[in-house]
C-alpha positions in Angstrom: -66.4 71.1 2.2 -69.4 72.9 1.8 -68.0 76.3 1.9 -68.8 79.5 -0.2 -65.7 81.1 -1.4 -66.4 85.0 -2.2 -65.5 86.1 -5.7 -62.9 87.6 -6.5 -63.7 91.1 -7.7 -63.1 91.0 -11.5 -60.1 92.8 -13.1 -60.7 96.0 -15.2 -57.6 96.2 -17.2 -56.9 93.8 -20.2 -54.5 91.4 -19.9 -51.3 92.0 -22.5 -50.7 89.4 -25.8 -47.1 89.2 -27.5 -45.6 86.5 -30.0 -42.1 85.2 -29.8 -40.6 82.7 -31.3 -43.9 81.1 -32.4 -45.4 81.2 -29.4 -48.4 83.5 -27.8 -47.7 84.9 -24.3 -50.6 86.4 -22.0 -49.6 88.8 -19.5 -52.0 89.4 -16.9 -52.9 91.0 -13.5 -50.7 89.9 -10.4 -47.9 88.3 -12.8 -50.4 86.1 -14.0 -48.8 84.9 -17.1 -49.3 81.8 -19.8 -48.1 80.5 -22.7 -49.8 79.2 -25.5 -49.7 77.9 -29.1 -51.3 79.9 -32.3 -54.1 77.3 -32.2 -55.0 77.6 -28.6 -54.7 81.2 -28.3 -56.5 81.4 -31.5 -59.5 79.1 -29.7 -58.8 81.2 -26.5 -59.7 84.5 -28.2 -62.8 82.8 -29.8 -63.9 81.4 -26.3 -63.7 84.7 -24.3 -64.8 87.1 -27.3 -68.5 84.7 -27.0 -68.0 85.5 -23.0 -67.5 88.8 -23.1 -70.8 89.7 -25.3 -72.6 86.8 -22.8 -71.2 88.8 -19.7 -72.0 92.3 -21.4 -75.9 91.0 -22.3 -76.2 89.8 -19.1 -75.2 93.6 -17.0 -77.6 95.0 -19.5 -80.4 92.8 -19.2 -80.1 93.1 -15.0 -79.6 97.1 -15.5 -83.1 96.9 -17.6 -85.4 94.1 -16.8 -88.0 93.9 -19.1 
């Protein structure tokens, strides 16, 4: 308890979406993979889409203080 664990250093390629038989499927790094229905994909692509423009103002904010 107590200990720091280092992240992970983030992954630069994009993860791969397909749909079969009703059903969303995320490929990702390392075989990484999940399945999902319409809605939560749907609510997944909402909740990284706000992440990624937070994560994006946040390396430009840091490469520009003010």
């Amino acid at each position: 308890m107590g200990q720091k664990i280092s992240p992970a250093e983030p992954e630069q390629h994009p993860g791969v979406a397909t749909a079969e038989q009703g059903v969303v499927l995320l490929d990702g790094p390392d075989g990484v993979a999940i399945a999902m229905t319409p809605e939560a994909a749907e609510e997944t692509g909402r909740r990284l889409m706000a992440a990624a423009q937070e994560a994006a103002s946040q390396t430009s904010a840091e490469a520009h203080p003010s």
